[in-house]
N, C-alpha and C positions, 0 to 999 in steps of 0.2 A: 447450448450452441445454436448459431444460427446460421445456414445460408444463402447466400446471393448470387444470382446466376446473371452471367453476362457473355455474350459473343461477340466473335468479332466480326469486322463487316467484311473482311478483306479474304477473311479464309471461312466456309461456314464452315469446316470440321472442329474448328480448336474453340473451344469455350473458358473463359476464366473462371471462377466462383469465390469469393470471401467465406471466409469463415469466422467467426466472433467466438471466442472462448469467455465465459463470465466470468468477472471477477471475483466468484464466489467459491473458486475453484484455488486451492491455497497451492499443489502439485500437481505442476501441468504433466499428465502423460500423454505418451503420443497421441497424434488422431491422424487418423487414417480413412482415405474418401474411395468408395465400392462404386466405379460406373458400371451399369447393367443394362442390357438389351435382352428383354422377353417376349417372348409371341404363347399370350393365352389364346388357348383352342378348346375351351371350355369353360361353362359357366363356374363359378366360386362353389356355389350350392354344391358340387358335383364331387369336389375334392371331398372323396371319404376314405379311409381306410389306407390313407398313407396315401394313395392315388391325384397325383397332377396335373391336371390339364396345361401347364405351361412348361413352357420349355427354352430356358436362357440359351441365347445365342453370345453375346459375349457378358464376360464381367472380368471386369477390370480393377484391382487395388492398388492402393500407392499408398505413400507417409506424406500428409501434408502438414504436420506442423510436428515437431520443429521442421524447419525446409531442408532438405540434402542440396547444398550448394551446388553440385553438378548439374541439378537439374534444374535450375533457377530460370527462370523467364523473363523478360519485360512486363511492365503490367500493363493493360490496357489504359485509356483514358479514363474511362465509367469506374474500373478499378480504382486508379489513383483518387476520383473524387470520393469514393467510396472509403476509402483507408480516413478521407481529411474527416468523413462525415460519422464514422464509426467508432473512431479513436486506437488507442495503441493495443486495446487486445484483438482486433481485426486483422486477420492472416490470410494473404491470397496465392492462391495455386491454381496450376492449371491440368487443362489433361487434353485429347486430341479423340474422337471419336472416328476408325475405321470409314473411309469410305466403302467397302462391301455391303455395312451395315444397311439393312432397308428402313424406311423412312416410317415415322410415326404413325400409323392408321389403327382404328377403331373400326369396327363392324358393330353395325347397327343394331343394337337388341330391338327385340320385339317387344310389344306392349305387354306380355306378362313375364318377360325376363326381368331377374334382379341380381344385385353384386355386380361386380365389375365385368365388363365388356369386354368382348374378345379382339385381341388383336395385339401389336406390336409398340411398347412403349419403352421410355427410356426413363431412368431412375437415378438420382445418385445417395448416396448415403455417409457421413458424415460420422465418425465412431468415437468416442477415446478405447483403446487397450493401451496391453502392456507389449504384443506382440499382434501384428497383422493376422494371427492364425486363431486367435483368443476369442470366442463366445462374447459375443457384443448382446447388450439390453437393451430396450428399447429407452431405459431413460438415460442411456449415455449414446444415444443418436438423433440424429436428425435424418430427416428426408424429403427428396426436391423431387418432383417429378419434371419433367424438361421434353423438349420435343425436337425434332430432327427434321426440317425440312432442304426442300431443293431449292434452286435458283431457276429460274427459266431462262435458256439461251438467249443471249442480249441479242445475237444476231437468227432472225427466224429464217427457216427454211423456206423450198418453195410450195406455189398452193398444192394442197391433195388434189390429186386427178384422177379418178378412174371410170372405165368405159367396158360393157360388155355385148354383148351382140346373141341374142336366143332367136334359133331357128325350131320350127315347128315340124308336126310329124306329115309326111302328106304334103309338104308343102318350099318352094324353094325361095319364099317370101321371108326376111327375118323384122325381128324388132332390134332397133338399138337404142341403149340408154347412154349419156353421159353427165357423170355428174363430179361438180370440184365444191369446193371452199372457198371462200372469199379469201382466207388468210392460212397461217398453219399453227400458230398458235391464240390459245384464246386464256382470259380470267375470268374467276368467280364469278357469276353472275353476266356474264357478257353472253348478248346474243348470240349465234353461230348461224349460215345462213348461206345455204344449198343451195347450188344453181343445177336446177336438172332441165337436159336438155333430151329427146324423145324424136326420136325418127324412124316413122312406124312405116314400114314398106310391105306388110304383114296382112292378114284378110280380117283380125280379129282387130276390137276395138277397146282402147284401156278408157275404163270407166273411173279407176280409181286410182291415185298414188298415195300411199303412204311413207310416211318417212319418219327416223327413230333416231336416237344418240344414245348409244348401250354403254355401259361401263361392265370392263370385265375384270375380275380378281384373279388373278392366278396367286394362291394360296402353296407357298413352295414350303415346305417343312418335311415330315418324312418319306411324302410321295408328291406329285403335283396334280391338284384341281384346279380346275377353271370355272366359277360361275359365274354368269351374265345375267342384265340385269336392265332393264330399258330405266333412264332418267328424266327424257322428254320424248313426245312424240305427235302428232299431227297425223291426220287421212283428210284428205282431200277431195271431195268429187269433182275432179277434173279430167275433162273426156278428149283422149287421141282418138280420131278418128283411124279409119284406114288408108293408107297412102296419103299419111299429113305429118305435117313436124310440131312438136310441143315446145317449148323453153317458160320456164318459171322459176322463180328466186323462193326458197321457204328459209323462214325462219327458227329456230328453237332454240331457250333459252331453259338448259338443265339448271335447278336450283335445290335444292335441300330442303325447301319449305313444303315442294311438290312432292317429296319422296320421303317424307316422315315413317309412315307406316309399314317401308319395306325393310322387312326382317333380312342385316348381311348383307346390305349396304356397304360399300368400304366407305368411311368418312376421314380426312383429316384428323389428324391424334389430338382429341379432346382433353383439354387442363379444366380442371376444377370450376364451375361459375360458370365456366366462359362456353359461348356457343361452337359452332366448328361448320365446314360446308363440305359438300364432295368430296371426296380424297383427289387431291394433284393427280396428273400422270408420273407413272413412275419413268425416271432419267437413268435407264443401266447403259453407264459407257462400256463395258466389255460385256456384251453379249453371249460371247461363247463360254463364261464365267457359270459352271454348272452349281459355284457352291454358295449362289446368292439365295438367301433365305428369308422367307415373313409374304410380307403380300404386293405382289407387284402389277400395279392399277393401270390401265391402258381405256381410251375409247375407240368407238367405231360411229357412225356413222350407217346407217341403212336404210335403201331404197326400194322399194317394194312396187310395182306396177301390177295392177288387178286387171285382166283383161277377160273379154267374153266373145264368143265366135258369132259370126252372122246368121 
């Protein structure tokens, strides 16, 4: 057996897939296709004694060949050319993937980690039984590993803005910072590029600003962590005086090629061969949703101003 995975452009939950049964097979039995969403939270090495680091979040089974007329579908277009290019033992069916479900990410092993990486992926599996409940072999299956991403809001928000104001001990002099974004969303590889603005009424003088782009994982499974994580960062020797105003534009350009060696990482969910960048931000439309689970990727932005007294 072989399968073919395909989605549609119009909905990203629903995905179709082919299946090719060979004709070397004289009594077709049923086959039957296992969608699975797992979050590994431990190296491979590690599973001994019956003991597993992973823990499926959904799985899913259905009968895809013969088809249950009820549940029949349209097929996509990539399908239909698919069926002309395959021939008549080529069988397609579809299935629909949860929106709750969280999105494909890998966490970055370390340089002497081995086996597979930890994080959140998705799988499907492709069987013949004789009953959906039947002890399946590995040589009467197939399996697709597949990946789950988001769309970015066609329409963007407005820019980030934030401003804070530190008053001193002794003193009724303060410092203020403001600082935005040029836009509110960014891609892969795209600069991003701070306008900090600095109005020092203050006795002390900032000799230094730094400034960061952290990525943080909040890791939700049986309790929740949060680890952070800088991606790119800059320090600048640029000097406020006292009782003067500063305004500067920085730039920083987070990339994956700079962040290789950091062990837990979240990255994009990695397919076989193929490279991967960052992990996306994660898009949770209901917030107050306590039963979203895997890892949900957010950044910040951070401003740091070094100052020294006279």
């Amino acid at each position: 057996m072989t399968t073919y995975f395909t989605s549609y452009a119009n909905d990203v939950f629903s995905s179709g897939v082919s299946v090719i049964i060979s004709k070397t097979l004289f009594v077709f039995p049923p086959v039957f296709v296992t969608l699975t969403c797992a979050f590994r939270y431990g190296r491979e090495d590690l599973d001994v004694l019956g003991l597993s680091f992973r823990k499926d979040l959904y799985i899913y089974t259905f009968q895809a060949y013969p088809l249950i007329p009820e549940e029949s579908k349209p097929n996509s277009r990539l399908q239909e050319r698919l069926l002309k290019k395959l021939g008549q033992n080529a069988y397609p069916f579809h299935f629909s993937i949860p929106q709750n479900l969280p999105c494909s990410v890998t966490l970055q092993p370390g340089p002497e980690d081995t086996g597979k990486a930890c994080g959140v992926d998705f799988e499907i599996r492709a069987f013949c039984a004789k009953t959906m409940e039947e002890k399946n072999h590995k040589r009467n299956s197939v399996r697709l590993v597949i990946r789950k991403v988001q769309y970015a809001p066609e329409k963007p928000g407005p820019q980030p803005m934030v401003e804070t104001t530190r008053s001193f001990l002794m003193s009724d002099r303060s410092l203020h910072l403001e600082a935005s974004l040029d836009k509110e969303l960014y891609y892969h590889g795209e600069p991003i590029s701070v306008n900090v603005h600095v109005t020092n009424n203050s006795t002390k003088t900032v000799k230094r600003v730094k400034i960061s782009v952290r990525q943080y994982a909040d890791i939700c499974l049986f309790s929740t962590a949060q680890y952070k994580c800088p991606v790119a960062q800059i320090e600048a020797d640029d000097q406020v005086a006292s009782s003067s105003t500063f305004c500067k534009v920085y730039t920083l350009t987070p990339t994956l090629n700079n962040n290789r060696e950091k062990r837990g990482l979240a990255l994009d969910g990695k397919l076989k061969h193929e490279d991967t960048n960052l992990a996306s931000s994660t898009i949770v439309k209901d917030v107050s949703n306590k039963e979203v689970l895997g890892v949900l990727v957010s950044y910040r932005v951070k401003i740091k101003l070094v100052s020294v007294t006279h």
